[in-house]
N, C-alpha and C positions, 0 to 999 in steps of 0.2 A: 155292783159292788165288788161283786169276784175278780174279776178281770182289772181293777183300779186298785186292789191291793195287791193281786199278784204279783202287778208290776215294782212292789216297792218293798212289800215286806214279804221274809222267808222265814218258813217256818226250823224249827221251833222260833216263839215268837219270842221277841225279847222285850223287855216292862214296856216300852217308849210306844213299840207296835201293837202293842197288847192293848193300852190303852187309847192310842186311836181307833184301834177297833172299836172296843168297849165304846167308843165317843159315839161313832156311829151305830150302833145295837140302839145306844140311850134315845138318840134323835130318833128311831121306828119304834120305841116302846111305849108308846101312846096310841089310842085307837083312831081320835080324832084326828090324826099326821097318817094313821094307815089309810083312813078313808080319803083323805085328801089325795095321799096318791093314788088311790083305786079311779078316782073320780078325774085325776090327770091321766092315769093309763087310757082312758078310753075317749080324750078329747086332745086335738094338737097343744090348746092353747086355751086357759082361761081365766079370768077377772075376781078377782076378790069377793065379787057380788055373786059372779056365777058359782063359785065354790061353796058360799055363805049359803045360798039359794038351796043347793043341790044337798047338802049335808043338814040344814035347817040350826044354823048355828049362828050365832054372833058375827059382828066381821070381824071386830077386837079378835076376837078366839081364835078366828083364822086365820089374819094377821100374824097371830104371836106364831102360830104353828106351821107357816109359811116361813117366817123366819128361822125357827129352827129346820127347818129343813134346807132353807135357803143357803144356811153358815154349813154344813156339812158337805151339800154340794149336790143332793138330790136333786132339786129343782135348780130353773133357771130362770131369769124373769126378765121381760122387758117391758118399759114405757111404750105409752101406744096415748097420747094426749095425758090426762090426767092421772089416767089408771096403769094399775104395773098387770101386764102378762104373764102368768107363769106356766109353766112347761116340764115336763121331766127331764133332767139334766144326765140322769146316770141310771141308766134302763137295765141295769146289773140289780137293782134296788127289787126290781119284779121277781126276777128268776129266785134270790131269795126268797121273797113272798109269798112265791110259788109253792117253792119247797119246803117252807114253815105251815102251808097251808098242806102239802098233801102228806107231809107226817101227822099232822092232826088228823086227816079224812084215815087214814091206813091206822091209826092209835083209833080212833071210834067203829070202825070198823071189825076191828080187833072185840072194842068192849062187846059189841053188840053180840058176837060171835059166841063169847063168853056167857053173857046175860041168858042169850037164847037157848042153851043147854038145860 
């Protein structure tokens, strides 16, 4: 995501960018759309069934949360006969992930510090 706003919006941000941002924050604040892309990080290429399979979910479910993901621009998908492929389209989406994930590990880390006194 960093590198695909960089290119467009400069900081300080002004309402219009502010809110596309915002747009895309909305489409990863879901957990069932986080794990969908955990579950794309670590495969080229997978099927609505394999997703479904892997997360123990609906396909409707994943479906709907393929498509938000799909309109923001995360994923990418292609037909392959009946079924659609999908793919990670913007590998900037990880490196946030990343680093949403290890301010949580260094905040718990922290409590445990705390507690352990």
């Amino acid at each position: 995501m960093a590198s695909r706003v960089n290119k467009h919006v400069h900081s300080p941000l002004n309402p219009e960018a502010a809110e596309l941002v915002a747009r895309r924050f909305r489409a990863l604040a879901d957990p069932t759309r986080l794990r969908i892309l955990d579950h794309l990080r670590n495969t080229d290429e997978a099927a609505v069934g394999e997703i479904t399979e892997a997360l123990g979910a609906s396909q409707q479910n994943v479906s709907k949360h393929l498509a938000a993901l799909h309109a923001e621009g995360f994923v990418a998908r292609r037909k392959r006969g009946t079924s659609s492929l999908y793919r990670i389209a913007d590998p900037g989406v990880h490196e946030l992930c990343d680093g949403v994930t290890a301010g949580i590990a260094s905040q718990l880390a922290e409590l445990e510090a705390v507690l352990s006194t």
